[in-house]
C-alpha positions in Angstrom: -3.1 24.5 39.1 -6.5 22.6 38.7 -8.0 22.3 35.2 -11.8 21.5 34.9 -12.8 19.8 31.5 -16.0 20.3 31.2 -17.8 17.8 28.4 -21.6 18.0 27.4 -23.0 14.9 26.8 -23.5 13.5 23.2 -26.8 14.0 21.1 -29.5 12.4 22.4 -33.2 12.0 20.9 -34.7 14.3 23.2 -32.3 16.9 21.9 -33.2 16.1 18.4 -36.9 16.4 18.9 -36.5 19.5 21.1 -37.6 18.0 24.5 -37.0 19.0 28.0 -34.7 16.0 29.7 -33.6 17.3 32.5 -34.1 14.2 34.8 -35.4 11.9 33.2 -33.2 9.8 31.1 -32.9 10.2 27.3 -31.3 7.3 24.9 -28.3 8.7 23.1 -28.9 9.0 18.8 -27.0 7.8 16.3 -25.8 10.9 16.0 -24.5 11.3 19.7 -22.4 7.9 19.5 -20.8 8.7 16.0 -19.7 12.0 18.7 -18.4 10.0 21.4 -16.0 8.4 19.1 -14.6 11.6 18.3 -14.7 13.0 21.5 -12.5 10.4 23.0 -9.8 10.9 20.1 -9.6 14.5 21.1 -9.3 14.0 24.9 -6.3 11.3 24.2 -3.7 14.0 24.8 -5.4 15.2 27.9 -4.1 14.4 31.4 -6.9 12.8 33.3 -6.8 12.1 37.2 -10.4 12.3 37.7 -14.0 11.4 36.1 -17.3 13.2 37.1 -20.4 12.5 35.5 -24.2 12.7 36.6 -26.7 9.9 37.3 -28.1 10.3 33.8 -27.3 7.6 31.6 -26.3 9.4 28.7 -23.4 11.5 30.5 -21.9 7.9 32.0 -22.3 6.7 28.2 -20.3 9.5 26.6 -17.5 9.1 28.8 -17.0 5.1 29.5 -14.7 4.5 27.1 -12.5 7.0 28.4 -13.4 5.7 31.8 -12.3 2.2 30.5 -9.0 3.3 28.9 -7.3 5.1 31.8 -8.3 2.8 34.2 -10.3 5.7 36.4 -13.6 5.1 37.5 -16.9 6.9 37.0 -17.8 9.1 40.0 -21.3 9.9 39.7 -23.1 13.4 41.2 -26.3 14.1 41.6 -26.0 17.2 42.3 -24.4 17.7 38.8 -27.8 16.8 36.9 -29.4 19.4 34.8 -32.4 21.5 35.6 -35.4 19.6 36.9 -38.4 20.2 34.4 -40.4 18.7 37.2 -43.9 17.9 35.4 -42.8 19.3 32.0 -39.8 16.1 31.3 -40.3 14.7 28.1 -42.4 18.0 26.7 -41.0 20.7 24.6 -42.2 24.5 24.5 -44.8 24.3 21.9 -46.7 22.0 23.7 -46.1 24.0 27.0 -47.4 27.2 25.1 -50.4 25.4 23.2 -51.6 23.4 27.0 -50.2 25.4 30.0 -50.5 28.9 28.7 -50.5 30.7 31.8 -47.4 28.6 33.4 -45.8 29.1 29.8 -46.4 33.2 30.5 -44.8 32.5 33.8 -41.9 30.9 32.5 -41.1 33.6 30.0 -41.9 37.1 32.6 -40.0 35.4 35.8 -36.8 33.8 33.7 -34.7 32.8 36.5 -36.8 32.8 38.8 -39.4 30.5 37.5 -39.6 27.1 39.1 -41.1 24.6 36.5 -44.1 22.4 38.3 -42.6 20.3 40.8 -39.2 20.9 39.6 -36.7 23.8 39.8 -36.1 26.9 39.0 -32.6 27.9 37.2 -31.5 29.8 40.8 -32.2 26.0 42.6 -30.1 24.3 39.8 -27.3 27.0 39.9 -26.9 27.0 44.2 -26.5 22.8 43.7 -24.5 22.7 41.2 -22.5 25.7 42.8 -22.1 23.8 46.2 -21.2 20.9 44.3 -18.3 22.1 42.1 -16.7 23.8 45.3 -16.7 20.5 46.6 -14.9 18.6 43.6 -12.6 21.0 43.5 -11.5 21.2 46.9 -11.2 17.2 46.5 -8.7 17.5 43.6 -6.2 20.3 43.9 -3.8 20.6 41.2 -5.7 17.8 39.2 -7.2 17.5 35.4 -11.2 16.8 36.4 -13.3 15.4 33.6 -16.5 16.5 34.1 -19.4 15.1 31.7 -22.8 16.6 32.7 -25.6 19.2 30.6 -25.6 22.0 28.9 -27.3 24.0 31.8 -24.8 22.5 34.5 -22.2 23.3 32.6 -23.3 26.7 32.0 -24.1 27.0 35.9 -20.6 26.2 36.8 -18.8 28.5 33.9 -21.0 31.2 35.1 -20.2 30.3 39.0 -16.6 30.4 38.3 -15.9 33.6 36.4 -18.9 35.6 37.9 -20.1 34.1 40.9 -23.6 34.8 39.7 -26.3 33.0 38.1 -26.8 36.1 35.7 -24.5 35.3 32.9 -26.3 31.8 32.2 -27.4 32.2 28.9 -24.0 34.0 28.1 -22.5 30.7 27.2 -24.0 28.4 24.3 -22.5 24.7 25.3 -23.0 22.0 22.0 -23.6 18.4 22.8 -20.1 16.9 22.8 -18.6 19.9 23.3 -15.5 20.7 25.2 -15.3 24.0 28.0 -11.7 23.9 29.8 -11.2 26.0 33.0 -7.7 26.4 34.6 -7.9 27.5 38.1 -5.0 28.7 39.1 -4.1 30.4 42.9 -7.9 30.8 43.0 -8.0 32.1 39.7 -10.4 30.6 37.1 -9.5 31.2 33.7 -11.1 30.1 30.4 -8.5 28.2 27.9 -11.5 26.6 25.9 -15.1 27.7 25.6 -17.8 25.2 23.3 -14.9 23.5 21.6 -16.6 21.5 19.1 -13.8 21.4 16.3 -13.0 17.6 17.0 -17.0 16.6 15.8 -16.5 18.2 11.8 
């Protein structure tokens, strides 16, 4: 059996103000490394062979002290990153609506298929992530994979894994510092934790 722990990075100041960071790097808040401290109390009793993050700075932050303490290092993946908001980093919807109205209209009538200026579309970001995660897994048969990344890659892989489709996206709500735990098992992915975020009250 393989288990996939799958870990959304802490808050971040983008998330507080409601921006799109989906390359670009956002600093973590006060909030996010109060989170971190907690997080790492509740992944103690957890096995851990492996460590996955993203390039993004706030994913290697949330999980270096655990990196530190079992000795494991950091792998990074690019292909784990969230969606790219291509020209729209760093903006959130209201100014979309209020300056870009007609790539704002797009966004809402094409939903998955809409592929933000010069970035991606949620299909682009699901196939990457997709050929990614069949890749780490293959790599670590019947091990405990930590996997820190974004809410959308995390929703990309849940929804890869129990439906092999890009449909049930927005089926999944994924906190900051929440924890998602997959057991795959023959083959057989099945969902022992979904959005944990008990260890952060």
């Amino acid at each position: 059996m393989s288990r996939l722990i799958l870990v959304r990075h802490a808050t971040t100041n983008d998330n507080i103000d409601g921006n799109l960071s989906g390359h670009i790097d956002s600093e973590l808040s006060d909030l996010g490394k109060l989170q971190i401290a907690k997080l790492n109390e509740f992944l103690e009793k957890e096995k851990i062979d492996s460590i996955y993050t993203t390039t993004s700075t706030r994913t290697k932050q949330t999980v270096l002290e655990i990196s530190k303490s079992r000795g494991i290092n950091i792998i990074e993946k690019e292909n784990l990153k969230e969606i790219s908001f291509g020209d729209f980093e760093g903006f959130n919807f209201d100014i979309i609506q209020k300056n870009y109205p007609e790539e704002f209209e797009k966004l809402i009538s094409q939903g998955f298929n809409y592929r933000y200026p010069n970035g991606e579309s949620l299909i682009d970001s699901y196939n990457r992530v997709r050929e990614e995660i069949d890749k780490i897994i293959s790599c670590n048969k019947d091990k405990t994979i930590l996997i820190c990344s974004h809410a959308g890659t995390i929703r990309n892989i849940i929804s890869y894994l129990i439906g092999k489709t890009y449909e049930f996206h927005w089926n999944f709500k994924i906190n900051n510092a929440s924890v998602s735990i997959i057991d795959i098992v023959d083959g057989f992915p099945v969902i022992q934790t979904l959005n944990n975020t008990s260890h952060l009250t």
